[in-house]
C-alpha positions as CSV (number, residue, x, y, z in Angstrom):
1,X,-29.4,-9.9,239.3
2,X,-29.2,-13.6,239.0
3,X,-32.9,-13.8,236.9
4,X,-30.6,-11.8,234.2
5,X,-27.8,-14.2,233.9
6,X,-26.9,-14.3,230.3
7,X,-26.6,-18.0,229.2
8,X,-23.1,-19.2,228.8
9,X,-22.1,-18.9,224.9
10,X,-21.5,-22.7,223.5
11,X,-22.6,-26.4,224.7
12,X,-26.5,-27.2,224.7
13,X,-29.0,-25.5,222.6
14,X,-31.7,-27.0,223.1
15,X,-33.7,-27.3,227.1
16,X,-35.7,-30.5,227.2
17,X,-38.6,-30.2,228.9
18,X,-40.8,-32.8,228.3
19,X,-40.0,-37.0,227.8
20,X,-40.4,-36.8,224.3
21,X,-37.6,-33.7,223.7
22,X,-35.4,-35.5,226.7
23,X,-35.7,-38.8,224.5
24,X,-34.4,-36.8,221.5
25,X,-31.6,-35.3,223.0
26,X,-30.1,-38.3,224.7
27,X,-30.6,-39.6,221.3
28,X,-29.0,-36.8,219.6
29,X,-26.3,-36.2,222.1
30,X,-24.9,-40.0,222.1
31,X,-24.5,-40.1,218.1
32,X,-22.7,-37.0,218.1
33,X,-20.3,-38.6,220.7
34,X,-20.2,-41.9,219.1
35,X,-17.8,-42.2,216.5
36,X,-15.0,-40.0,218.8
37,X,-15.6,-42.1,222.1
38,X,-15.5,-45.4,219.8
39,X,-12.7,-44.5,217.5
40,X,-10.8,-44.1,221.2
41,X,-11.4,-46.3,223.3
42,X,-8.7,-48.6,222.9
43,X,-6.6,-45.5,223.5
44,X,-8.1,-44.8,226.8
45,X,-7.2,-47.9,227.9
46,X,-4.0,-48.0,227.1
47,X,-3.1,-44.5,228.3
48,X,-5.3,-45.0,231.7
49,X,-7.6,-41.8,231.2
50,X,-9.9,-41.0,228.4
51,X,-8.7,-40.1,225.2
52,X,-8.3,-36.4,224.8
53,X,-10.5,-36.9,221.6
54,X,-13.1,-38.7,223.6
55,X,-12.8,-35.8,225.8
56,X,-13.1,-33.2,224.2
57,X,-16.3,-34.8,222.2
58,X,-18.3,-34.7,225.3
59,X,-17.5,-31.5,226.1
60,X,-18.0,-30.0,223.2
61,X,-21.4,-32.1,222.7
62,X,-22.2,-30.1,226.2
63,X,-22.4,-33.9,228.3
64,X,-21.4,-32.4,231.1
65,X,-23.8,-29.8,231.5
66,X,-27.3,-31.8,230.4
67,X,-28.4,-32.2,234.3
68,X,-27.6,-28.5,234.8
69,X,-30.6,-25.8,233.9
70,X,-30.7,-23.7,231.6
71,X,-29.5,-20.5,233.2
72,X,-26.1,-22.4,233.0
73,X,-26.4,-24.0,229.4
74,X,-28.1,-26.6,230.9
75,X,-30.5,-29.3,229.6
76,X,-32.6,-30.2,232.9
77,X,-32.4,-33.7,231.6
78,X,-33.6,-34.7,235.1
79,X,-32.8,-38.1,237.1
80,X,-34.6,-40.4,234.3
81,X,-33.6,-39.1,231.5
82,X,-29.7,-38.1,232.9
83,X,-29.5,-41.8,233.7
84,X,-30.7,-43.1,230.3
85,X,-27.3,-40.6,229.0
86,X,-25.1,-42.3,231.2
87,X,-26.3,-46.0,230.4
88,X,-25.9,-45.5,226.4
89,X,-22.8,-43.6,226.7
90,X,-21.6,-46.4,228.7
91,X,-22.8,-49.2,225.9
92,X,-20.4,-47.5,223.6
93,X,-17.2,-46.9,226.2
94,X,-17.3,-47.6,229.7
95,X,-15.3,-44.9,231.0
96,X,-16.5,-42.7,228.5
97,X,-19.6,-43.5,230.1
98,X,-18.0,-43.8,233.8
99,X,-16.6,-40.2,233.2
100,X,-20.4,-38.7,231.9
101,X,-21.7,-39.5,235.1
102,X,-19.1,-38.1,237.5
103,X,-18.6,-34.5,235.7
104,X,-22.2,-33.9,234.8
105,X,-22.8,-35.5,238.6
106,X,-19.8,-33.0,239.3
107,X,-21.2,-29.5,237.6
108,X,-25.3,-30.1,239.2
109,X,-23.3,-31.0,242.7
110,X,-23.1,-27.0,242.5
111,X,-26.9,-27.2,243.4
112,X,-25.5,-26.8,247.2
113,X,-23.2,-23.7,246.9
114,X,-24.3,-19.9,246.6
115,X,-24.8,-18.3,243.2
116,X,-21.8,-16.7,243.6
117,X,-20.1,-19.9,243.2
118,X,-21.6,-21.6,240.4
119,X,-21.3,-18.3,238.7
120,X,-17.5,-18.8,239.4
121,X,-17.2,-22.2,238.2
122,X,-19.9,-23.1,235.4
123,X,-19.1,-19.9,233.3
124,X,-16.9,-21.4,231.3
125,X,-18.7,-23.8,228.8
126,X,-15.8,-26.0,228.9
127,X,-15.7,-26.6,232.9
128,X,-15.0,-29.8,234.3
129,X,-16.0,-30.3,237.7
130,X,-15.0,-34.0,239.4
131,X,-13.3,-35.0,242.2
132,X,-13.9,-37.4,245.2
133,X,-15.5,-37.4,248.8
134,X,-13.1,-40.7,249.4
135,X,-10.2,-37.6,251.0
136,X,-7.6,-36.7,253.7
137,X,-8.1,-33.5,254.1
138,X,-8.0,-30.6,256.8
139,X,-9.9,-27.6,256.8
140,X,-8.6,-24.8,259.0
141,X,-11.0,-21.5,259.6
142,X,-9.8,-18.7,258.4
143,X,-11.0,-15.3,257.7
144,X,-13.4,-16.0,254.8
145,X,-13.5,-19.0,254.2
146,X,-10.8,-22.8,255.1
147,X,-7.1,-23.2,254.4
148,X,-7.2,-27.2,253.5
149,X,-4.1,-29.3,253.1
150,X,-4.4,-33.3,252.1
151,X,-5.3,-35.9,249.7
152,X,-8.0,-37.6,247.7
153,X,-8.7,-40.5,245.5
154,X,-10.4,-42.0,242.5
155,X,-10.5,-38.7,241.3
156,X,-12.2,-39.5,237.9
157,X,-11.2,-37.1,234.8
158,X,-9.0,-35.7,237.1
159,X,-6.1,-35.1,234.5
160,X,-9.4,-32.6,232.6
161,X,-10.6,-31.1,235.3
162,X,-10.9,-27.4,235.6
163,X,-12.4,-27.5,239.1
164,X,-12.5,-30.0,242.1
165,X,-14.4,-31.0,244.7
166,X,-13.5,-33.4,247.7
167,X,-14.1,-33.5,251.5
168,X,-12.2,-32.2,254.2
169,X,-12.9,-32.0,258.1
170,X,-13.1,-29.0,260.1
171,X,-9.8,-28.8,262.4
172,X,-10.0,-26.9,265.9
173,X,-6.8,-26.8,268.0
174,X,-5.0,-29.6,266.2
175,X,-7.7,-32.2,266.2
176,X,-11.1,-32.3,264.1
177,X,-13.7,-30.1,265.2
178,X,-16.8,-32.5,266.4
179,X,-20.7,-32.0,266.0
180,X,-22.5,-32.5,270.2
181,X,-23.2,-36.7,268.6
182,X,-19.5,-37.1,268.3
183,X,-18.9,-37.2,264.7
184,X,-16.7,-34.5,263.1
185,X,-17.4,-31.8,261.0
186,X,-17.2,-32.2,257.5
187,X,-17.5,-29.9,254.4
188,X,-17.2,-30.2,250.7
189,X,-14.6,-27.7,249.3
190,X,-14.4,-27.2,245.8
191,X,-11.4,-25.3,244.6
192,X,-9.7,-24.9,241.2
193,X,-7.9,-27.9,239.6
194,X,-4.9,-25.9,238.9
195,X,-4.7,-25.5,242.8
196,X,-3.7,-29.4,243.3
197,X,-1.1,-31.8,242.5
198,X,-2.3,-35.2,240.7
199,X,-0.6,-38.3,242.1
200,X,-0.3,-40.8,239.5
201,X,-1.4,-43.8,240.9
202,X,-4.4,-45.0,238.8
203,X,-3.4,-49.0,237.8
204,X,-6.1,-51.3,238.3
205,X,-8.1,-54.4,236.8
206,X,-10.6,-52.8,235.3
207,X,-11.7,-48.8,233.9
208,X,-8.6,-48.1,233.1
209,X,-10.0,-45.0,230.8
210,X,-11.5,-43.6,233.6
211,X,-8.3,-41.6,234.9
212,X,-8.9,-41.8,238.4
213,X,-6.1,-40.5,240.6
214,X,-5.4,-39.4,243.4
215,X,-4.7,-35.4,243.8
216,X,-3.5,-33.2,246.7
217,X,-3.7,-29.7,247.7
218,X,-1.2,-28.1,250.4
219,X,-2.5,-25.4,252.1
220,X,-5.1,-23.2,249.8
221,X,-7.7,-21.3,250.8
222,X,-11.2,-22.1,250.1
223,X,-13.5,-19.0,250.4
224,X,-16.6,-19.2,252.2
225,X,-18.6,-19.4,249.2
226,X,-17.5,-22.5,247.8
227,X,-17.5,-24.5,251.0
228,X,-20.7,-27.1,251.4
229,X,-20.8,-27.9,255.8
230,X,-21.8,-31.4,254.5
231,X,-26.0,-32.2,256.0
232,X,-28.5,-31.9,254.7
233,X,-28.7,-31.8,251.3
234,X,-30.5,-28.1,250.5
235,X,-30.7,-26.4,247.1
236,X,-29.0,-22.9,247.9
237,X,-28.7,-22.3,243.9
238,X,-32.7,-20.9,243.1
239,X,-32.1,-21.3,239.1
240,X,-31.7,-25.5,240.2
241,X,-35.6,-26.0,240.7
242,X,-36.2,-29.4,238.8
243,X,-36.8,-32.6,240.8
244,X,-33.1,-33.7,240.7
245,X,-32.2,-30.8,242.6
246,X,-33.8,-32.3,245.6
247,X,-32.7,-35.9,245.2
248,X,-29.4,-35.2,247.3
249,X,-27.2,-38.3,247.6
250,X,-29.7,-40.6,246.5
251,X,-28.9,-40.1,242.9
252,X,-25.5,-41.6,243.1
253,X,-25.9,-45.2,243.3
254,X,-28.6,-45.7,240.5
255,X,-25.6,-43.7,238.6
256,X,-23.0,-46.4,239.2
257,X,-25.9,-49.1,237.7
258,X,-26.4,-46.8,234.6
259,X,-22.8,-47.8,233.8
260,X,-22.4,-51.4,234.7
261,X,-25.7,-52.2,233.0
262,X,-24.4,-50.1,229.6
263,X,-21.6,-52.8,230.0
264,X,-23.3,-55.5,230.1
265,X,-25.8,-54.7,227.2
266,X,-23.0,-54.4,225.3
267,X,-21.4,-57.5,226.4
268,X,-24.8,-59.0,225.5
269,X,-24.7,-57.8,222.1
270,X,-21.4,-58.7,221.4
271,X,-22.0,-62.1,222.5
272,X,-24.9,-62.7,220.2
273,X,-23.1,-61.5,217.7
274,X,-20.0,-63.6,218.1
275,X,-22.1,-66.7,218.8
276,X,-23.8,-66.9,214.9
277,X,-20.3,-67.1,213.5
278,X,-18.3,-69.3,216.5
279,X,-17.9,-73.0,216.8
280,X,-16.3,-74.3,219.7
281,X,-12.9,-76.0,219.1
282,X,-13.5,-80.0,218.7
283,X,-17.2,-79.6,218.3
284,X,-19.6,-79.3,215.5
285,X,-21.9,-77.1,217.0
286,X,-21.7,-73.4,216.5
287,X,-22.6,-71.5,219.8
288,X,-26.2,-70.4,218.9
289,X,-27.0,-73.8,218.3
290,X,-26.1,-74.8,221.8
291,X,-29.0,-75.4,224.7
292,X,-26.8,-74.2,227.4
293,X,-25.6,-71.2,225.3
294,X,-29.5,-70.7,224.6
295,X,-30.2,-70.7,228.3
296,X,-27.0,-68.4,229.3
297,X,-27.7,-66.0,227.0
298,X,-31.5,-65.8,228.0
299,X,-30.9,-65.6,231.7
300,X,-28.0,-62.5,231.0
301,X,-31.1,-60.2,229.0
302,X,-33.1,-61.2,231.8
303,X,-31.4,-60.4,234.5
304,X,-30.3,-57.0,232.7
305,X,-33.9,-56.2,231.7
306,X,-35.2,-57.0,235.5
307,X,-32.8,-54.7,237.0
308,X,-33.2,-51.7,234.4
309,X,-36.7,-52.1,235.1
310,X,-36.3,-51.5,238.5
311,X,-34.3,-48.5,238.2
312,X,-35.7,-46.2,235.5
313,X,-39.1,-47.3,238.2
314,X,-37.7,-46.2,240.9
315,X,-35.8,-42.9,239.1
316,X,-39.3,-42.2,238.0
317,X,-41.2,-42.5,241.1
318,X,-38.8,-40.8,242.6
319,X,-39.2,-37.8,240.1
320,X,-42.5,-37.9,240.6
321,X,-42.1,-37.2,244.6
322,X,-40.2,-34.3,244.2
323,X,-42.5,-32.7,242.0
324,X,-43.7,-31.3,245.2
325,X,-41.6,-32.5,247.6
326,X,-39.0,-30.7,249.3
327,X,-36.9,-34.1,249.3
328,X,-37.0,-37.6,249.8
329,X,-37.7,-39.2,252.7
330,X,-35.2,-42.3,253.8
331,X,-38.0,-44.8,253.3
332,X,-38.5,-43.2,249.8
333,X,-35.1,-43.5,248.7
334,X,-34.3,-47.2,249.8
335,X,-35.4,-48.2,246.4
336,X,-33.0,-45.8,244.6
337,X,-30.2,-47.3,246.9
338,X,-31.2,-50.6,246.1
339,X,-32.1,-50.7,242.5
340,X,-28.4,-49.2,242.0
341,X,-27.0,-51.9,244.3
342,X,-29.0,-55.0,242.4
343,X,-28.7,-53.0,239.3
344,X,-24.3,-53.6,239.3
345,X,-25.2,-57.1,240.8
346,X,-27.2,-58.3,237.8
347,X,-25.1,-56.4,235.3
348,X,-22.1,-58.6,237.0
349,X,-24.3,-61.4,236.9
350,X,-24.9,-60.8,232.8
351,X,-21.3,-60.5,232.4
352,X,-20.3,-63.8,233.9
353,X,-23.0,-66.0,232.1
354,X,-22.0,-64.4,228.5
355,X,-18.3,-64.5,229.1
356,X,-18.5,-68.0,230.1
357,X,-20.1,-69.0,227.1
358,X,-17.1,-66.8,224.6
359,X,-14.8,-69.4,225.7
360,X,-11.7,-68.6,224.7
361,X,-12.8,-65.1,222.9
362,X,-13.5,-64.1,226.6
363,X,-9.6,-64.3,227.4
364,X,-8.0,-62.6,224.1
365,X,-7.5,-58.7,224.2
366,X,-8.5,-58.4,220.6
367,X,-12.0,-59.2,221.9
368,X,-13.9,-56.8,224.3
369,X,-15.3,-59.6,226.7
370,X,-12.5,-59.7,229.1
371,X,-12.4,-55.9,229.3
372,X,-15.8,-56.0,230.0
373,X,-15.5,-58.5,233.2
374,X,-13.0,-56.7,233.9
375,X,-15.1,-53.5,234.1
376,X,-17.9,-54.7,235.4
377,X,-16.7,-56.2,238.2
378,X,-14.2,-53.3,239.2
379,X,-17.5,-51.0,239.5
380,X,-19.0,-53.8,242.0
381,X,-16.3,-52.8,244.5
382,X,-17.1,-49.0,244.7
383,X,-18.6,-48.3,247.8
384,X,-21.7,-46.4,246.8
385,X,-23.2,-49.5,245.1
386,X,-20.9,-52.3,246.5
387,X,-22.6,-55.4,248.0
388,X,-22.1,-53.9,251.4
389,X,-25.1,-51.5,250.7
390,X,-27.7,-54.5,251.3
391,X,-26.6,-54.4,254.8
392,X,-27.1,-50.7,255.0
393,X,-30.4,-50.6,253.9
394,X,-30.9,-54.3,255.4
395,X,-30.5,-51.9,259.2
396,X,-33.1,-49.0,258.0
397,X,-35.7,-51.6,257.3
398,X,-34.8,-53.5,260.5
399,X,-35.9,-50.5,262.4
400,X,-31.8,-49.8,263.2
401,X,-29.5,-46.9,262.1
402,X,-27.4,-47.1,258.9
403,X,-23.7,-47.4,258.8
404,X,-24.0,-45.5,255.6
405,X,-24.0,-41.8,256.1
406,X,-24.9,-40.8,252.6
407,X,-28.9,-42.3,253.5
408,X,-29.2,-38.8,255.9
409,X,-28.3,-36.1,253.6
């Protein structure tokens, strides 16, 4: 029966269960990763996916499972806590940190499928789930469950993965099957990684590390068991009972801030380090000596600080809703949409004002400040937290309907 589950053998020993043991383990959990995902980052640029050192670091630390519970050798880090991993991870690589958040995003996304299915896929300690709603795909019923043929990208991790996940629209007599308001029917299939074909296409300004190609699948069956009919987002897994369980969609955007702002903290740092020690060709001034420096720097910790502020609040308030709320309601979640939105806004905003202050340290590869404009600012364009979100949530507080689907699951 599923109360008797035994516990899968390796990853996290320790559940956290209160702010103080959730604190600890986010501590704990991002010095064991450290020195791997440090000593390799330069190599995860270069080879455009993470290191396999890097890698295997945060799987064997268990990363991937902390916002799983326990019944799966989870850590029920929860949405604040889960969010605080993801930023410091980030500070120390971004697509170490990038990656974090979409498998341990990938592995609770499980929450909507059967037991049977996370059974399938989480009993390996080692699982990688990731994969990508951005698809082309077909579904055609079957007895049991969907044949699906197509594509997807930005795959993330894809080249580690052991299962996937991606989107694919129900087909009836050539054409995709449509619900009675005219939009068609859509399910999340998750399948195993050894059942697709990655496309090697990942080559891009910025998060490079981050491995994210496109992958294809040509005609596999998907039982019935692993298929989500996309709506409303419902727990069907009883052992995910925690407050993130019931935060649906919401959760992703504030995820996408957690990075970008881990950037730009560590851009911050950097800076202020670099500027005790720099002089600026033809000047006799070293850079922390300089008003305008003084003010740039200022402005970058404050606009960072504002918009962490205004996330962790929101995560929190959030968390406490669902405490004893089945889910959020749309006007509850606007903030979590927005604080992710302004929260990769003012980490680009950090960026800008410290790397125009490195001069020409901002420009040399030897120095991280171009690779983290680079970063930051590739983030900014991902749709979930792109600067096209104001206008979604602009319409739900104009009284109109969103052009963002996500907001009604």
């Amino acid at each position: 029966m599923y109360g008797h589950r035994k516990r899968p053998k390796g990853g996290i020993t320790m559940t956290a269960t209160t702010p103080a043991t959730r604190e600890a383990l986010v501590h704990e959990l991002v010095q064991r990763v450290a020195p791997a995902v440090r000593a390799s980052a330069a190599a995860s640029e270069a080879g455009r996916r993470l290191a396999p050192e890097a890698m295997a670091a945060l799987i064997d630390a268990g990363i991937f499972r902390t916002l799983l519970p326990a019944t799966y050798g989870g850590a029920d880090l929860g949405p604040v806590y889960g969010a605080k991993l993801i930023e410091e991870v980030s500070r120390i690589d971004s697509a170490a940190g990038w990656i974090t958040m979409i498998c341990a995003t990938g592995s609770w996304l499980t929450v909507v499928l059967p037991p049977q299915a996370a059974d399938e896929m989480l009993a390996d300690p080692r699982a990688v789930v990731c994969g990508s709603f951005n698809s082309q795909m077909a579904a055609e019923p079957v007895q049991g469950g969907y044949r699906v043929s197509g594509r997807a990208a930005f795959a993330s991790g894809c080249n580690y993965a052991t299962w996937f996940v991606a989107q694919a629209l129900v087909m009836e007599n050539g054409a995709p099957k449509l619900r009675p308001t005219g939009m068609p029917v859509a399910l999340a299939v998750f399948f195993p990684a050894g059942d697709a074909e990655i496309l090697d296409n990942w080559n891009t300004l910025g998060m490079r590390g981050t491995g994210s190609h496109d992958f294809r699948v040509t005609d596999i069956l998907v039982p019935e068991h692993r298929v989500w009919p996309v709506g409303p987002f419902v727990p069907v897994n009883p052992a995910f009972a925690d407050p993130l369980a019931r935060m649906g969609m919401w959760w992703l955007t504030p995820t996408l801030a957690c990075v970008s702002l881990g950037i730009a903290r560590s851009a911050i740092a950097d800076f202020i380090e670099l500027a005790q020690t720099k002089t600026p060709s033809y000047t006799q001034v070293g850079l922390a000596d300089k008003p305008i420096v003084q003010d740039q720097v200022a402005r970058a910790r404050a606009a960072v600080d504002a918009a962490r502020s205004y996330l962790y609040g929101a995560l929190a308030t959030a968390e406490e809703i669902l405490q004893t709320a089945p889910r959020l309601s749309i006007e509850q979640g606007i903030p979590l949409a927005l604080a992710g939105s302004f929260g990769v806004e003012a980490a680009c905003r950090a960026v800008d004002l410290v790397h125009r202050c490195a001069g020409t340290a901002g420009i040399r590869n030897e120095q991280r400040f171009q690779q983290y404009f680079r970063d930051v600012h590739t983030i900014s364009q991902h749709a979930f937290a792109s600067s096209s979100r104001y206008e979604s949530v602009g319409k739900l507080l104009l009284g109109r309907e969103s052009d963002w689907p996500f907001y009604y699951l």
